[in-house]
C-alpha positions as CSV (number, residue, x, y, z in Angstrom):
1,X,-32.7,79.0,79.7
2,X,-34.2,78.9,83.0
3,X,-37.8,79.8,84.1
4,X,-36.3,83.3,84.8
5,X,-35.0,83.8,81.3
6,X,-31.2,83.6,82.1
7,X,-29.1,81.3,80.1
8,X,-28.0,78.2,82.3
9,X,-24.4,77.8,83.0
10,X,-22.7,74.6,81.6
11,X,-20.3,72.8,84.0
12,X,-17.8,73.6,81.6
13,X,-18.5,77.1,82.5
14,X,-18.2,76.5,86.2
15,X,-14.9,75.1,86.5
16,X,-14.1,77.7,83.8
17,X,-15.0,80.1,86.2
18,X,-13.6,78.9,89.0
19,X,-9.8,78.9,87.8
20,X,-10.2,81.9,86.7
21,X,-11.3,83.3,90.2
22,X,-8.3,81.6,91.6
23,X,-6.0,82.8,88.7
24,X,-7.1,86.6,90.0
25,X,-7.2,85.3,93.4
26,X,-3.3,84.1,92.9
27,X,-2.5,87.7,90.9
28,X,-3.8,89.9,93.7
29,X,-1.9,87.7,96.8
30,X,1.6,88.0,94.6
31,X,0.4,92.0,93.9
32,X,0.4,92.2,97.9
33,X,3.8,90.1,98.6
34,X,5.6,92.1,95.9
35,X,4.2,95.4,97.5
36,X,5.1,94.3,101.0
37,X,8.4,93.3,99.8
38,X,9.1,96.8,98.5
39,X,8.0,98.5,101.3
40,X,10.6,96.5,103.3
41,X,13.6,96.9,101.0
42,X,12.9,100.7,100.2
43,X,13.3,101.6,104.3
44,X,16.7,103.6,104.6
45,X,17.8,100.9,107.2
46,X,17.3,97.8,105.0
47,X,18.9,99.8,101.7
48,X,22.1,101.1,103.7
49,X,22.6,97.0,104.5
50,X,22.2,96.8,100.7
51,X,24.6,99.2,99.7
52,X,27.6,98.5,102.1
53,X,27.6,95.7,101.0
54,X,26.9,95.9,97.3
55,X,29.4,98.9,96.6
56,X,33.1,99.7,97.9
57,X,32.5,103.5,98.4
58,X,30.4,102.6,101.1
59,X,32.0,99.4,102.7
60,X,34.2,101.7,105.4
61,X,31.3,103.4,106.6
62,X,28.5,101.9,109.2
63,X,25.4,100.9,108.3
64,X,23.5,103.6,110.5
65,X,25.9,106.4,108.9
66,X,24.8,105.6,105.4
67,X,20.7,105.3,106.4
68,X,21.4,109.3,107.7
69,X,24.1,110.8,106.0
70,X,24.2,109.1,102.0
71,X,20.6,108.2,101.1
72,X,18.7,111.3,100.3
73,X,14.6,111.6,100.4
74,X,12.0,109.4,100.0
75,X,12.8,106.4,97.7
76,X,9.8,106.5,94.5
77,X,8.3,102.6,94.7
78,X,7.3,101.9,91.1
79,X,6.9,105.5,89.9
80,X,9.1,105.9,86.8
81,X,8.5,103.7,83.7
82,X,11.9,101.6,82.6
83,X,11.0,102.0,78.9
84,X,11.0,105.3,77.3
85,X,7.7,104.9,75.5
86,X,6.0,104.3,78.4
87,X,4.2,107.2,80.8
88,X,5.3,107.4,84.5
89,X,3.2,106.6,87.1
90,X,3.2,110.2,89.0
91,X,1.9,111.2,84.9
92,X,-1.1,109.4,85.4
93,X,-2.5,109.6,89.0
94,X,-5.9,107.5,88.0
95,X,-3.5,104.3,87.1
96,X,-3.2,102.3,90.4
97,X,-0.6,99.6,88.2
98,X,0.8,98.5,85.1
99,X,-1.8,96.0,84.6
100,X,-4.8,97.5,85.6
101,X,-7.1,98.3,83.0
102,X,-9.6,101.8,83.4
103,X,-13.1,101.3,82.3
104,X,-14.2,103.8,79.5
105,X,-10.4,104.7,78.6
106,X,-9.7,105.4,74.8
107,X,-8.1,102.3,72.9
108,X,-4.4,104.3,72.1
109,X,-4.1,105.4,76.0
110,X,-5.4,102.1,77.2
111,X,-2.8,100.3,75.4
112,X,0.0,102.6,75.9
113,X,0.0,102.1,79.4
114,X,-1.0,98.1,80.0
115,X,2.0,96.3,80.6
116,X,4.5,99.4,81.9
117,X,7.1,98.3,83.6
118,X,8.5,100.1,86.6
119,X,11.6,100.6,88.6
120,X,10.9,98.9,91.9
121,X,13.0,100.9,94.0
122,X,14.5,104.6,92.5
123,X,16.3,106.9,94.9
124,X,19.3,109.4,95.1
125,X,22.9,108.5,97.5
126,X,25.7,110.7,98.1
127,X,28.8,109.1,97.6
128,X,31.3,109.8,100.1
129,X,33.8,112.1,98.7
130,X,36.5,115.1,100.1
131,X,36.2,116.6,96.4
132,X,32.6,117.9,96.4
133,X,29.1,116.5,96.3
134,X,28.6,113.7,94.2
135,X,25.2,112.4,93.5
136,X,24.6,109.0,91.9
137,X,21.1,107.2,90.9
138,X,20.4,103.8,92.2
139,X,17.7,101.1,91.3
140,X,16.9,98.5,94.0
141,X,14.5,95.5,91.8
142,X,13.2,92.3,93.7
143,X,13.5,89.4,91.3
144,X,11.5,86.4,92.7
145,X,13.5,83.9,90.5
146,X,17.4,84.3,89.5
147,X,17.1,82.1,86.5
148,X,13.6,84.0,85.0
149,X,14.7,82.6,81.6
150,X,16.9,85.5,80.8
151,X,20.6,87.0,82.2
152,X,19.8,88.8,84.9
153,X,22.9,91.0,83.9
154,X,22.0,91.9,80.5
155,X,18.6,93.4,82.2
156,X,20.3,95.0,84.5
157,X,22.6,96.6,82.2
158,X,19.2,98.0,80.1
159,X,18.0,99.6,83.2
160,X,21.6,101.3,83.4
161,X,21.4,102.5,80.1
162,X,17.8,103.6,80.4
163,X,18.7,105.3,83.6
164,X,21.4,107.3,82.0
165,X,19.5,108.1,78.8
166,X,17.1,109.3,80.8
167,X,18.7,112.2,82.4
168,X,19.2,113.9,79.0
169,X,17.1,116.8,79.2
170,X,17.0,117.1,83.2
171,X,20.3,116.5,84.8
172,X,22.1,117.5,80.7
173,X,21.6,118.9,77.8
174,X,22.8,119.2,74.6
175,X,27.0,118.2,74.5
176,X,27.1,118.5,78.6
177,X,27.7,114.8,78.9
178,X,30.2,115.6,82.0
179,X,27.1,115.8,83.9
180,X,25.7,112.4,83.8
181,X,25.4,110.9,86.7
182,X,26.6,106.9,87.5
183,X,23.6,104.9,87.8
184,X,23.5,101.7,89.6
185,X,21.2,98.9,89.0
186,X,20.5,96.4,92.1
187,X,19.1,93.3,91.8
188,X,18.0,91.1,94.7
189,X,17.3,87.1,93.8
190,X,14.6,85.6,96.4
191,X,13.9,82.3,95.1
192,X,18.1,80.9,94.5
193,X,19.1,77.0,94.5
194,X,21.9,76.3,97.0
195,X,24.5,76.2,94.4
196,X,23.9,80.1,93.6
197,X,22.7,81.1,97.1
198,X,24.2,83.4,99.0
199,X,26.4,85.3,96.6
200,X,27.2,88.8,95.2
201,X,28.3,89.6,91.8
202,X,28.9,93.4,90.4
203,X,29.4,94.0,86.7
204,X,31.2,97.5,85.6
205,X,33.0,99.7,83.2
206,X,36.6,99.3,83.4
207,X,39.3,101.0,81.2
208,X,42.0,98.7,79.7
209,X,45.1,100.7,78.9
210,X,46.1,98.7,75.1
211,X,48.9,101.1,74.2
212,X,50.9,103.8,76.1
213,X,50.4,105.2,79.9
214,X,47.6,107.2,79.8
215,X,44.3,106.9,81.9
216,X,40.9,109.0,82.1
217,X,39.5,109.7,85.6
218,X,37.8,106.7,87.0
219,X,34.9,109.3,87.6
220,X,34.6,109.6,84.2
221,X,33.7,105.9,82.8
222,X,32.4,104.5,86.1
223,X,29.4,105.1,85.3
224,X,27.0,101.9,85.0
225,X,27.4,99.2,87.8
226,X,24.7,96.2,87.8
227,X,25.0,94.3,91.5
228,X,23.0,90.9,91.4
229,X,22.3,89.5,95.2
230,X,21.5,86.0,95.6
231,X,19.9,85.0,98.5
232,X,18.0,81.7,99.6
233,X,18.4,79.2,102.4
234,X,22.0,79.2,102.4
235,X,21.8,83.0,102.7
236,X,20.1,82.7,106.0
237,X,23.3,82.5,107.7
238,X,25.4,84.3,105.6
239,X,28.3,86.0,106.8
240,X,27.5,89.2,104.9
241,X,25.1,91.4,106.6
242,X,22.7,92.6,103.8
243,X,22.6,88.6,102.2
244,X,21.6,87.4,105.6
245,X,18.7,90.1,106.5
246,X,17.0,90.1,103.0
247,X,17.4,86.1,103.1
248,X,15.3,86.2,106.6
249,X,12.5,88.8,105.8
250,X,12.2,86.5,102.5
251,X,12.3,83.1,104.5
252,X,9.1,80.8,104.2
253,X,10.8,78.9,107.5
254,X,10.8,81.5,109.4
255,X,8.0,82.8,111.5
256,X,7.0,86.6,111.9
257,X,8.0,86.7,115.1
258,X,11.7,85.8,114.2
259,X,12.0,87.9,111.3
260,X,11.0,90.8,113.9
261,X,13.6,89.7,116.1
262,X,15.6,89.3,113.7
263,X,15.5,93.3,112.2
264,X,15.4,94.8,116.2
265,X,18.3,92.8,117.8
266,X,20.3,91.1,115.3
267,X,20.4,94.3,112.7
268,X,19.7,97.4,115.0
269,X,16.4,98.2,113.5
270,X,13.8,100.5,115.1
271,X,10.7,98.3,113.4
272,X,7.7,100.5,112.8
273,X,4.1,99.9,112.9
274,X,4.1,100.2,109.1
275,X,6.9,98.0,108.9
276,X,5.9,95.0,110.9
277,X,2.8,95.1,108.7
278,X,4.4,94.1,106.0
279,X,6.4,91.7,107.8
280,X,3.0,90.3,108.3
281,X,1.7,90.5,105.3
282,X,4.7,88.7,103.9
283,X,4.3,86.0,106.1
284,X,0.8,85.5,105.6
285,X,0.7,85.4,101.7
286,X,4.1,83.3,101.7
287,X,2.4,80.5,103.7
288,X,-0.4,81.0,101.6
289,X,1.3,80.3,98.7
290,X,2.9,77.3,100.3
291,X,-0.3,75.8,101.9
292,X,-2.1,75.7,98.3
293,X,0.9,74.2,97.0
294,X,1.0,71.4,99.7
295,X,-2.9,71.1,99.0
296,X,-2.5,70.5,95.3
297,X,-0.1,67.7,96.3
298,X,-2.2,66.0,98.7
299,X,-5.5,66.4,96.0
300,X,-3.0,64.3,93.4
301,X,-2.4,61.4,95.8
302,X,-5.5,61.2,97.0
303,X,-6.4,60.5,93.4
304,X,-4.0,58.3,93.1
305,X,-4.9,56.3,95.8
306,X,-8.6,56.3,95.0
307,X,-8.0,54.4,91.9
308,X,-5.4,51.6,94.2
309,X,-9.4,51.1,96.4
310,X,-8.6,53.4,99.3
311,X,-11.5,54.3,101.1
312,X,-12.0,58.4,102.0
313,X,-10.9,57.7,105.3
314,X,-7.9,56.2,105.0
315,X,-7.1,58.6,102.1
316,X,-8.0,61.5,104.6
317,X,-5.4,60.2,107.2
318,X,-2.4,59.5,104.3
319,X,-3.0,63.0,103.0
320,X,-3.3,64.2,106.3
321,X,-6.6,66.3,105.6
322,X,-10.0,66.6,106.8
323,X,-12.3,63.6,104.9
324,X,-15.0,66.5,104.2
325,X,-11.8,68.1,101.7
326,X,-11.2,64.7,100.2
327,X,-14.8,63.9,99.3
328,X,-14.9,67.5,97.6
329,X,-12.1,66.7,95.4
330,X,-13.9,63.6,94.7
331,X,-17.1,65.0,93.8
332,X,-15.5,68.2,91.8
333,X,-13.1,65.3,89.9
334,X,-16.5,63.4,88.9
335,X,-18.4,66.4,88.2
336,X,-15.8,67.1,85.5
337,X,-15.4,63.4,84.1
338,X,-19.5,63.4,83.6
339,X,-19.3,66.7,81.8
């Protein structure tokens, strides 16, 4: 202990500490991005791109005609749990996300609601139709990776199902099961190597006629459609509308100002205050993320080069950094051999 009485801190502690910080430091900045991101996507204008090109009922109609006429209120951003044993968001107004944990909450809450998974994107389209209204329910999830380490598909087809299960109780009861609605699951792929970029896949119920010549209504097995959007640096100048907008606002080449230009003259739209916030915000934390990665590169060579008798300066102008930086690495890398 100290003259004071505290316990000293070993420098295993330190460096303990420190990654930790950055680890939080890292969580919060990808908490941002992914907010911004939805606050993009969930805009009427960026979603009727989506769906014109994502689903045929829409493909004859303009992109400015779908924003006003087919998508109805206010999309809910990460409101409804996907699993059914976990609580909504709108149930529990002091949660602020999944993740968080509330000081002084009881053990069973606490760990019913760490972890909850939510929809990204919910909201309610009309599909154009002479025979009366038709309502279906569509999901819109941003997926930083396509290949997380499981079929996007097979995840999107769980959301389906969840989706329709879900309406038991609200939208039916009981035997009504004419009244389900179709559900629609979309999934949009940020991060997508050049072989996979720029594509669109959509996965449905169809009905196979095996014996005689007899068919249902289309209306009533068409009911879960997963649509997986691949986007990427190909994607950037994609001939499809919606794969070339969400590839720009998702581009770490391209500069704030572009993607702004991009929305107001190549896309037609009216870019709000709100809006170009989070085109900011986007930009900032994505060239965030890029700059520390660039940094951990350069800290590695400079090690490297250390050990071939490079002074500080000349490691300083191979990496490209300030020599202050490089003799910090130095002095952090000894401070942890000595411990």
């Amino acid at each position: 202990m100290d003259s004071s009485g505290q316990k000293k801190k070993t420098a295993a502690q330190v460096p303990s500490e420190i990654a930790q910080n950055l680890k939080v430091a890292d969580e919060n900045a990808t908490f941002k991005y992914d907010e911004s991101a939805r606050n993009i996507v969930a805009q009427k204008s960026v979603l009727a791109y989506i769906l014109k090109s994502a689903l045929d009922e829409y493909a004859e109609h303009t992109v400015q005609e779908i924003a006003e006429r087919f998508i109805e209120g206010e999309p809910e951003l990460r409101e409804i749990a996907v699993h059914q044993d976990h609580p909504d968001r709108q149930d529990n107004p002091d949660m602020m996300s999944g993740d968080d944990k509330i000081e002084g909450e009881p053990t069973a809450d606490k760990s019913q609601r760490d972890g909850t998974v939510y929809f990204d994107i919910r909201f309610i389209a009309v599909l154009p139709s002479d025979g009366g209204r038709i309502e279906i329910l569509i999901n819109c999830e941003i997926q930083n990776r396509d290949m997380p380490g499981y079929p996007i598909p097979k995840r999107g087809i769980y959301y389906t199902a969840r989706m329709i299960s879900s309406q038991r109780g609200t939208i039916f009861k009981d035997q009504e099961y004419g009244k389900i609605k179709k559900c629609v699951s979309i999934w949009l792929c940020e991060d997508t190597a050049d072989a996979r970029s720029d594509t669109i896949n959509r996965y449905s119920f169809t009905e196979e006629c095996l014996r005689g010549d007899f068919h249902e209504e289309k209306k009533d097995y068409d009911l879960m459609t997963v649509v997986v959007l691949r986007l990427g640096r190909k994607g950037e100048k994609s001939e499809d509308n919606a794969i070339r907008l969400l590839s720009k606002m998702f581009s770490t080449n391209l500069s704030y100002e572009d993607k702004l230009d991009a929305l107001q003259n190549e896309f037609k739209i009216s870019v709000s205050r709100e809006m170009s916030e989070e085109v900011q915000s986007m930009c900032n934390l994505s060239i965030g993320v890029l700059n520390k990665g660039k940094m951990e590169q350069a800290k590695a060579m400079a090690y490297r080069l250390r050990e071939k008798g490079m002074s500080c300066e000349e490691i300083a102008d191979v990496a490209e950094v300030d020599i202050d930086t490089v003799r910090e690495w130095f002095a952090e890398r000894e401070a942890l051999l000595v411990k």
